[in-house]
C-alpha positions in Angstrom: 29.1 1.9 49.8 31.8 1.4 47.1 34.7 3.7 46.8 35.4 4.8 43.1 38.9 6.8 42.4 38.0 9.8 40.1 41.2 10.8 38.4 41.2 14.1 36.6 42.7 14.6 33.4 42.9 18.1 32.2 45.4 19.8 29.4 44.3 23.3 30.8 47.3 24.4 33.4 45.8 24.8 36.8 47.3 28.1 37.5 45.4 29.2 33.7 41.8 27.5 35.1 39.0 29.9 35.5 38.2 31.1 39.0 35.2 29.8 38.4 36.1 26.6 37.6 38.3 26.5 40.7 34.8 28.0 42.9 33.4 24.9 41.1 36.0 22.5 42.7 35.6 23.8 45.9 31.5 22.9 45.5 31.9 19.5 44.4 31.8 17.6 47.7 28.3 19.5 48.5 27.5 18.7 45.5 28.4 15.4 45.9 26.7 15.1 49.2 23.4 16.1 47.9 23.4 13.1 45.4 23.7 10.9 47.8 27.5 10.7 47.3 30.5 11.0 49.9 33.8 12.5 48.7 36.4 10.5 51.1 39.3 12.5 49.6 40.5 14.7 47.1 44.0 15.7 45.9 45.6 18.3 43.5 48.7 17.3 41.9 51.7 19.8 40.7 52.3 20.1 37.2 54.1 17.1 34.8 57.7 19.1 35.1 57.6 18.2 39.2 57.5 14.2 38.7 60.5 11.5 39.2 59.8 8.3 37.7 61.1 5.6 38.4 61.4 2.2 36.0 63.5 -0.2 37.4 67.2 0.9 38.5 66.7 3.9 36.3 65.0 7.4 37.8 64.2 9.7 35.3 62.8 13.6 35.8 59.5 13.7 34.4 56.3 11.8 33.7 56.7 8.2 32.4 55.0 9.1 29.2 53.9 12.9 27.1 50.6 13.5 26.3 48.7 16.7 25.9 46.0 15.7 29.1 48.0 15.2 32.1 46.3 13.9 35.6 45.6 17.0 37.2 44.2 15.8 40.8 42.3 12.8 42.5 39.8 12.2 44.5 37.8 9.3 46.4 34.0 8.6 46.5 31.7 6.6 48.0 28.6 5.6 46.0 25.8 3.0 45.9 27.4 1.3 42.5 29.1 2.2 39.3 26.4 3.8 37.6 26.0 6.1 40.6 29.9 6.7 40.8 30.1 7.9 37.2 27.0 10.5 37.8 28.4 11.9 40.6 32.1 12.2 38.5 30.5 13.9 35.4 29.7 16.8 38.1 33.1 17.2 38.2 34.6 20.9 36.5 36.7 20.2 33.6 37.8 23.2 31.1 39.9 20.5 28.6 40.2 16.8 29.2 38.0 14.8 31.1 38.1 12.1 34.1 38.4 8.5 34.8 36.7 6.7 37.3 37.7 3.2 38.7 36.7 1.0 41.8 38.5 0.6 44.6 39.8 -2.5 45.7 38.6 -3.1 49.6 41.8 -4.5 51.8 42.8 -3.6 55.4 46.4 -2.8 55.7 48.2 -4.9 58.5 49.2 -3.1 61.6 52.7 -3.7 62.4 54.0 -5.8 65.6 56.8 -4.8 67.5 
């Protein structure tokens, strides 16, 4: 199967999401599971305010851009195609924003020789 990125955009504060919303996170890769889906991995980011950028020689505090939806988390799945992919993201929870869902690209990383 293909691995999709789903990257979650939400302009709710995670520490202000509902407990149920949060339950509903925790569900998702059951959820997932049942369709037929496999979530390969799933991360939750800290807020805009803890991000470095860095553009060129010059490293900034903060995000490289503002804007009221900030990525929130990611996570990896495995489905059949895109069309499968993008029913098993709109199961995701959102309270305000929304997600985007991209392919994978499929490389092996090169082990290193002493």
């Amino acid at each position: 199967m293909t691995q999709y990125a789903v990257l979650i955009y939400e302009r709710t504060p995670v520490e202000e999401l509902p407990p149920e919303v949060m339950a509903a996170h925790e569900q998702l890769p059951a959820r997932i599971r049942e369709q037929g889906g496999r979530e390969v991995a799933g991360l939750a980011l800290l807020p805009n305010e803890t991000a470095t950028s860095i553009r060129g020689d010059l490293v900034t505090d903060g995000p490289f851009i503002e804007t009221k939806e900030v990525l929130a988390g990611i996570f990896v799945i495995e489905a059949r195609d895109l069309d499968h992919a993008l029913a098993l993201a709109r199961m995701t929870p959102i309270v305000n924003g929304g997600v985007e869902v991209r392919p994978l690209l499929d490389f092996q990383v090169a082990e290193d020789k002493p």
